[in-house]
N, C-alpha and C positions, 0 to 999 in steps of 0.2 A: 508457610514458606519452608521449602524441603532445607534440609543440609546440602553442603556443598560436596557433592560425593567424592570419594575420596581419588579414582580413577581420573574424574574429569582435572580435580586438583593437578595431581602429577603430570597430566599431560599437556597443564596450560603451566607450569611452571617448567616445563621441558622446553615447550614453543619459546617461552619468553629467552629461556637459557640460549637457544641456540640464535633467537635475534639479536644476544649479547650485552642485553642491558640486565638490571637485578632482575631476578627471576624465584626468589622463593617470599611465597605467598605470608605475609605478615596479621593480613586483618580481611574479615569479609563480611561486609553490611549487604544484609537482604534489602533488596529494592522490589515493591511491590509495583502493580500499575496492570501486568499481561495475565490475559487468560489463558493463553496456550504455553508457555514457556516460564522456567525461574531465572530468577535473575538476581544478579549482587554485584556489588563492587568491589572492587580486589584492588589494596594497597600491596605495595612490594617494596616498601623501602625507599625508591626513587622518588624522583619528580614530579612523576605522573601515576596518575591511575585509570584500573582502568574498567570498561561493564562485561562482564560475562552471563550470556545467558544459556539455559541448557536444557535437553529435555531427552528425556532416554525415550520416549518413544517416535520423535523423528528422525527421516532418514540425514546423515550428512548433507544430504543434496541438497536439504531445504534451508543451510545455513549459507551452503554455498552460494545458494542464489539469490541470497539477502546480502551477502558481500559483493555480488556483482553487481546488483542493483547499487547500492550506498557507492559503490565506486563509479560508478554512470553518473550517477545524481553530483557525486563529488566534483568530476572531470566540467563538469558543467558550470562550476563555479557562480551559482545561483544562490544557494543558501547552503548554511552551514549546514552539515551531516559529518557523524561522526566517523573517525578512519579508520575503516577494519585492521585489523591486527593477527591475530590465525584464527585456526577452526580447528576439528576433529570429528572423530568418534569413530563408533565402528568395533568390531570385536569383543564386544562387553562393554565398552566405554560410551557413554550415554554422550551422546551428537551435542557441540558446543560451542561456541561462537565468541571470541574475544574481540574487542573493541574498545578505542579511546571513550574514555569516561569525559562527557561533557555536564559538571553539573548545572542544576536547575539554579535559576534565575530568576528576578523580578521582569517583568517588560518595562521596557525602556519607552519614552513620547515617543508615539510615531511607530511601535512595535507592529501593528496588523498594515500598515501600507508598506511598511520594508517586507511585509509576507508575502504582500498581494503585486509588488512589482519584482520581487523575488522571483516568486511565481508564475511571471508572465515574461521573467528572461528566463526560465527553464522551458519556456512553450515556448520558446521561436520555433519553426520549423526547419528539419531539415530537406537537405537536396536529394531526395529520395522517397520511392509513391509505397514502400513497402510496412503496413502498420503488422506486429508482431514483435517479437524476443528474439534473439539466436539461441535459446532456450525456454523450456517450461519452465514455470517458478509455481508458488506457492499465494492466493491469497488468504488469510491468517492457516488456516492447518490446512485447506483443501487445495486439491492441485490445478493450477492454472495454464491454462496451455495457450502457446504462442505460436503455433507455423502461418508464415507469415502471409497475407494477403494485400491485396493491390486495390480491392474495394473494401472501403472504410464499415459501410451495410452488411456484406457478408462478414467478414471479419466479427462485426457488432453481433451478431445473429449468429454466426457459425461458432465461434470461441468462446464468447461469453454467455451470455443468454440461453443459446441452448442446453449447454452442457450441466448448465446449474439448472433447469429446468426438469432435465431427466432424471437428476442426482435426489432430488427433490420429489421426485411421483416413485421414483423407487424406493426412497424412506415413507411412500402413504400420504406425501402433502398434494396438494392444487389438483385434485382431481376433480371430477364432477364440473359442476356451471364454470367453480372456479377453473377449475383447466382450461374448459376451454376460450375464457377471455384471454389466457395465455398464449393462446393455442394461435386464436385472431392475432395478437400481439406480434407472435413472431410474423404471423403471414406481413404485418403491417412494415416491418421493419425498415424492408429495401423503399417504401414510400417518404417514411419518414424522415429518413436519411436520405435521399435522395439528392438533396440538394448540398450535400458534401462530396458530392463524386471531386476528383481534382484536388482536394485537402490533402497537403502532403501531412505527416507524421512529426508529433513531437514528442520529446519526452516528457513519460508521463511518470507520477512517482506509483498510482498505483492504488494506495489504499490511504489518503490526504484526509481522514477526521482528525480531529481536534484533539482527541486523545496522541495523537503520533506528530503533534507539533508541542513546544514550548520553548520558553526564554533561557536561553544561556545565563552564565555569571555575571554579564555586560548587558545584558538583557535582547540578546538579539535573537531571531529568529533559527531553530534546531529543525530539523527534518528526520524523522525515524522510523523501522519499520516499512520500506517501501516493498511492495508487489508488481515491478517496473515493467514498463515495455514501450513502444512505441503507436500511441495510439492520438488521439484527439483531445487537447486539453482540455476540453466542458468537460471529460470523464472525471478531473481529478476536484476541475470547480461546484461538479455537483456532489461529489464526495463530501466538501467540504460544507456540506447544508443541510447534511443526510442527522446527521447526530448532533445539534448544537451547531454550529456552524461559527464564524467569527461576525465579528460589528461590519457595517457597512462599508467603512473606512478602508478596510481590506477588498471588498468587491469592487470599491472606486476606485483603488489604485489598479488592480488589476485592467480593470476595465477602462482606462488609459491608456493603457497600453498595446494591449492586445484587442480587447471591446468586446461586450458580451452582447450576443444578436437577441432579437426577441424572440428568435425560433427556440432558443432554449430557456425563455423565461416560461413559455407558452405547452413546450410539450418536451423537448431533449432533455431536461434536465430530469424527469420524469423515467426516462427512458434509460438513463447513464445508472442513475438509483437504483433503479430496477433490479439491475446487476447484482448492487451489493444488498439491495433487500432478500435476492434470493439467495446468494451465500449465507447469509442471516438464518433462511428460514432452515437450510442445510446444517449450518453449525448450531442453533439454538432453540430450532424445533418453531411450531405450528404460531408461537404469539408473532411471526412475520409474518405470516400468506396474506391476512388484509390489508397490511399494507404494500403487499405485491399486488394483490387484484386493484389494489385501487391508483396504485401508478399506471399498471397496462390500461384500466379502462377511460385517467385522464390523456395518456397518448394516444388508443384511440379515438375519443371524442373529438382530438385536434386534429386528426390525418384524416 
């Protein structure tokens, strides 16, 4: 766990100063958990405390767009998410992100169905055909782009999928056979989707494993880390299956509410993974390609 350098210090006891509450930095407990960023928590005397994380080698932009997202998610009043508070960096000062400290918790009776209808009031849809961001963002260090699209298929194909696919044969991975199952894969896209033409957009958090959820103090459900946009909720429910997943409890609540079809028990959900298998294989090298080849060839076997 780095020190807490000394620039980023001064310049979040500046933010705090100028918000007008105590502002000089008392104590800071390292919090482990992330692989891209450091993180601790900062007492200051007050009330409250609070999480700062940091990292000199990203841009400001990518903190910024993790406060937009948490305040999307916020406005939404679904589940808790914590409330950004500033940012910085820039000119020597290693890029930083200050935020209310919610700490960790036990789970409360009943903690994975408050998730999973949690989850399924941040997926209502809105009254608009437009899936994207009004910004790129970030999923974990790589950049994710959002211009927006009106079919759900391209969108799926053209922003996601693709871009992690090319990022991914120009680091040396999925070439050869493997490629080209990929290759079928994308052709397959607009089939497999098909049957969401007319799906308006909801919010999505983005990057929903289980590492980026847990129990507050009261034991209720936290949301952290989101990579937002406006896409199709299965993105966030297949997320949540990808790494560990949660009990059932949570998939039947969800699925109350909103109802998961069996086109995504069968081949979407396959397809949504996909995604974050390939940012996988981009951030952590080659032990992901099998299990990309092998999600693209269960989506083709069902289209």
């Amino acid at each position: 766990m780095a020190r807490l350098p000394g620039p980023v210090g001064r310049a979040v006891e500046s933010a705090l100063e100028a918000l007008g509450g105590p502002s000089r930095i008392q104590s800071v407990t390292p919090i482990s958990g992330g692989c891209i960023n450091h993180g601790a928590r900062l007492d200051v005397g007050g009330p409250a405390s609070f999480f700062l994380k940091w990292n000199p080698s990203a841009p400001p932009a990518m903190f910024e767009a993790e406060a937009d997202g948490l305040n999307a998610l916020k406005a939404r009043g679904a589940l808790r998410v914590p409330q950004p508070v500033a940012r910085g960096g820039g000119a020597g000062v290693p890029s930083w992100f200050l935020m209310e400290y919610v700490p960790r918790g036990r789970a409360a009776s009943g903690f994975e169905q408050r998730l999973g209808r949690g989850l399924a009031q941040l997926h209502q849809p809105f009254d608009d055909d437009a899936f994207g961001w009004h910004e790129d963002n970030w999923i974990g260090s790589l950049p994710q782009a959002n211009p927006s699209d009106s079919s759900w298929a391209c969108f799926w194909r053209d922003r996601r999928i693709v871009p992690q696919l090319e990022r991914a044969r120009k680091g040396g991975y999925l070439r050869g056979p493997n490629g080209r199952v990929l290759d079928n894969l994308v052709d397959a896209i607009p089939v497999a989707l098909s049957d969401m033409a007319g799906t308006r957009p909801v919010l999505l958090h983005g990057d929903l494993w289980s590492g980026n959820v847990y129990p507050d103090d009261e034991g209720e459900p936290v949301i952290i880390d989101p990579a937002t946009y406006h896409g199709h909720g299965e993105v966030d429910l297949a997320m949540t299956e990808l790494f560990g997943g949660f009990g059932e409890s949570f998939y039947a609540a969800y699925d109350e509410v909103v109802g998961i079809p069996e086109a995504y028990r069968v081949y979407r959900r396959d397809l949504y993974q996909l995604y974050y298998l390939l940012v996988h294989v981009n951030l952590f090298g080659a032990s992901y390609e099998d299990g990309s080849v092998r999600a693209a060839r269960r989506v083709l076997a069902a289209v």
